[in-house]
PAZAPA-4460 file (N, C-alpha, C; in steps of 0.05 Angstrom, whole numbers, plus 32768, in hexadecimal, padded with zeros to 4 digits):
% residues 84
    n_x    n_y    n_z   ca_x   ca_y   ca_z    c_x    c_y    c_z   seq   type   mol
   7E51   7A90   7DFB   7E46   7A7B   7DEA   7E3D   7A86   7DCF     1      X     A
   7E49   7A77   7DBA   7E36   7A7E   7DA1   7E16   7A7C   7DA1     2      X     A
   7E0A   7A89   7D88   7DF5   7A88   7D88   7DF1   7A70   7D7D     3      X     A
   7DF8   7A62   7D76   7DFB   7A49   7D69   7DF5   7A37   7D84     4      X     A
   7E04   7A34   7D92   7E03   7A1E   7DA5   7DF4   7A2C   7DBF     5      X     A
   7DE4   7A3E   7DBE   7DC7   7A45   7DCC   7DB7   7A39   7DBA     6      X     A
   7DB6   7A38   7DA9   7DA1   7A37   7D96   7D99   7A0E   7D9A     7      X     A
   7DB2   7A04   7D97   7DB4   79E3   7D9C   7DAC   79E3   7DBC     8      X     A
   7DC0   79EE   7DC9   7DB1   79E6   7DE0   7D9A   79EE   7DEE     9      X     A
   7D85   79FB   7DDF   7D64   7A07   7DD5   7D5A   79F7   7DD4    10      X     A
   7D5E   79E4   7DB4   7D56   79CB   7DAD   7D58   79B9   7DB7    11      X     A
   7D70   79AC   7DCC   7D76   7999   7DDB   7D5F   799E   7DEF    12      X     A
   7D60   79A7   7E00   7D51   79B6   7E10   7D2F   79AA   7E0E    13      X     A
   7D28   79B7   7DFA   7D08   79B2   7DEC   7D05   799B   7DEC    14      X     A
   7D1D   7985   7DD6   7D16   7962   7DD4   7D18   7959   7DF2    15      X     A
   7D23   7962   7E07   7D1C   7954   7E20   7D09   7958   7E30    16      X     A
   7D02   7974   7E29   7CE2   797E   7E3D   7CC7   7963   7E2C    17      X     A
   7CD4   7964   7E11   7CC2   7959   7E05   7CBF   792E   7E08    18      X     A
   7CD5   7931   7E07   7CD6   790C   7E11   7CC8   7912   7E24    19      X     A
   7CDD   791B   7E38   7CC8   791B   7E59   7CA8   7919   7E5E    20      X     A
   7C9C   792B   7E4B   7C86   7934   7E4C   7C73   7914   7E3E    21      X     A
   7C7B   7911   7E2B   7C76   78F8   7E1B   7C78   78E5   7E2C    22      X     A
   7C91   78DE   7E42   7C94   78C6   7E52   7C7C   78CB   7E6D    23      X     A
   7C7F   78E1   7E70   7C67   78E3   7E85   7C4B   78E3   7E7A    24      X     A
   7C3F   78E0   7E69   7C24   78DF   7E54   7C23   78C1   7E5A    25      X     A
   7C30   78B9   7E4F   7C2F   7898   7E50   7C2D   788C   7E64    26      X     A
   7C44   7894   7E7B   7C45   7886   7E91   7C29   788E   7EA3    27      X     A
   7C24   78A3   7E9C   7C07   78A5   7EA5   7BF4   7895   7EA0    28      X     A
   7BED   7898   7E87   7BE1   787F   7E77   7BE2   7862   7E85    29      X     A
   7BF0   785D   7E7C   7BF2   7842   7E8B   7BF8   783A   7EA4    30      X     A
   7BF9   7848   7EC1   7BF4   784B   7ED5   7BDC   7855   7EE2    31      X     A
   7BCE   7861   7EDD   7BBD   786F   7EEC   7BA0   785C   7EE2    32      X     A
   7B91   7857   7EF2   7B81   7844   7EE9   7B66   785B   7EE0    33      X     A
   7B6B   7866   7ECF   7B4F   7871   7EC0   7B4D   786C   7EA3    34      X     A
   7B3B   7876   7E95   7B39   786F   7E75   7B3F   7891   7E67    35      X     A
   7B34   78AF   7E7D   7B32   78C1   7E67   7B44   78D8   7E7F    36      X     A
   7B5B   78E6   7E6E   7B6C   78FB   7E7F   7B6C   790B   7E71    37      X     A
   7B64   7922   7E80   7B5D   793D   7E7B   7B7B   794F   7E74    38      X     A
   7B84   7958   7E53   7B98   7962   7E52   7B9F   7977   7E69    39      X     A
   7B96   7985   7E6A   7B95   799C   7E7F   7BAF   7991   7E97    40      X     A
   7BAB   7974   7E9F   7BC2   796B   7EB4   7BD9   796B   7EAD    41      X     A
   7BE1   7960   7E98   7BF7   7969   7E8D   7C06   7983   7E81    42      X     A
   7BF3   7991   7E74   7BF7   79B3   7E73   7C0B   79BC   7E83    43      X     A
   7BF9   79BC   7EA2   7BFD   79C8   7EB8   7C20   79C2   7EBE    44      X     A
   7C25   79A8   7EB8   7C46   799E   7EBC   7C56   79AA   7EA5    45      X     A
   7C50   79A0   7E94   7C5F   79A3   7E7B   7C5E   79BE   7E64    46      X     A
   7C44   79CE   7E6B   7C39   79E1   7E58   7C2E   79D8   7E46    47      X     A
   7C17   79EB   7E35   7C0A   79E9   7E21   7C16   79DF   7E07    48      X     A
   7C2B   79E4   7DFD   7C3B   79E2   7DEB   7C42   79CD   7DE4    49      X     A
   7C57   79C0   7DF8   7C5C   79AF   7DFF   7C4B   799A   7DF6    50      X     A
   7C3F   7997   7E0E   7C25   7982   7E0F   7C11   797C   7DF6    51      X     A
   7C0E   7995   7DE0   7C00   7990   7DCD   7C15   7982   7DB9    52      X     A
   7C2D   7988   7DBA   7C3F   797B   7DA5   7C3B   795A   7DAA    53      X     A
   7C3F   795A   7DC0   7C43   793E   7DCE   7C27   7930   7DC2    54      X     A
   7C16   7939   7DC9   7BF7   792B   7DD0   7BFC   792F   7DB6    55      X     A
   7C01   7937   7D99   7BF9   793E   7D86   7C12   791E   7D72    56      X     A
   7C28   791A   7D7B   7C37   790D   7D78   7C27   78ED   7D7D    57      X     A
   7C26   78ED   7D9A   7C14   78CE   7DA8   7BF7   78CF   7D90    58      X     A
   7BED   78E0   7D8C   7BD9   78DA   7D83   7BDB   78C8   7D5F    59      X     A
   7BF3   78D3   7D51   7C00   78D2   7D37   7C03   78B7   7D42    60      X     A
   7C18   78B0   7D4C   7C15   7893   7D5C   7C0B   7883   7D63    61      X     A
   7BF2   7888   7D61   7BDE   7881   7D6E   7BDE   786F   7D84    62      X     A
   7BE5   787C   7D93   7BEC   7874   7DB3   7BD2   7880   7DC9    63      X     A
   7BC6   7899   7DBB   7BB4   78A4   7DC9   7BA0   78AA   7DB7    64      X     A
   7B7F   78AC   7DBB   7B70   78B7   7DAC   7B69   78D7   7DBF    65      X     A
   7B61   78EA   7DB6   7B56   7901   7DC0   7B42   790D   7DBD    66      X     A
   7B30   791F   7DCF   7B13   7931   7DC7   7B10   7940   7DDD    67      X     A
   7AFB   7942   7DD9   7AEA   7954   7DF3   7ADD   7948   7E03    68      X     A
   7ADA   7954   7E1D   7AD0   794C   7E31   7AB8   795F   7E3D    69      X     A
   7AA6   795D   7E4C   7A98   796F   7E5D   7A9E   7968   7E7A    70      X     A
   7AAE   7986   7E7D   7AB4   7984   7E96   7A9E   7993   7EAE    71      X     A
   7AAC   799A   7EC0   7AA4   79A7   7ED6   7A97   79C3   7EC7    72      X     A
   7A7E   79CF   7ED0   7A73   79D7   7EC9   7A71   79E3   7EAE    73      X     A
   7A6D   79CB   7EA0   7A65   79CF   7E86   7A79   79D3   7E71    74      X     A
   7A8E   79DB   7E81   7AB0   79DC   7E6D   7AB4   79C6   7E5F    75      X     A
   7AB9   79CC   7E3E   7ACC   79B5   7E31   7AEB   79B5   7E34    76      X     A
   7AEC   799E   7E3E   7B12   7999   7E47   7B11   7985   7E31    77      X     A
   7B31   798D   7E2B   7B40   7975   7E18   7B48   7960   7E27    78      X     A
   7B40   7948   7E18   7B4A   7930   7E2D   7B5D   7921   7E1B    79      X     A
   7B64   790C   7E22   7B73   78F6   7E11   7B6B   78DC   7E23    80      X     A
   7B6C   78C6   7E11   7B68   78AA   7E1B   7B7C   7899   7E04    81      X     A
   7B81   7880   7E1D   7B97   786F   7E11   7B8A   785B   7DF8    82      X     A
   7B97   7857   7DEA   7B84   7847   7DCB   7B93   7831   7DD4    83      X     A
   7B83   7819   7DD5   7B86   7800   7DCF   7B92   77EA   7DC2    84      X     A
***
């Protein structure tokens, strides 16, 4: 294979980890009956990377607002909640 068409199917690759990741944010969202989700759950599936593009995209959108949380002993976790 050229380096060319590694390189596309790199990119191809990325835009579907990334819908995915985006379709699962949401469908979370609006399934799961809470108000505040701790990025950290999604991380774990999708990676850090990922997930901040995403969360960083929904938020441009404003589909999600985001901050801090105090978690379990005293840790700040990143959360996100669905905007109205």
């Amino acid at each position: 294979r050229s380096k060319w068409r590694i390189h596309k199917d790199e990119e191809e690759a990325d835009v579907a980890i990334m819908e995915a990741c985006k379709a699962y944010v949401e469908a979370t969202l609006n399934t799961v009956g809470r108000e505040i989700f701790i990025v950290e759950q999604f991380e774990e599936r999708f990676g850090t990377d990922v997930v901040a593009k995403v969360i960083k995209q929904l938020k441009k959108d404003k589909v999600v607002s985001g901050g801090e949380h105090e978690g379990l002993n005293g840790e700040k976790v990143e959360i996100i909640r669905k905007r109205s």
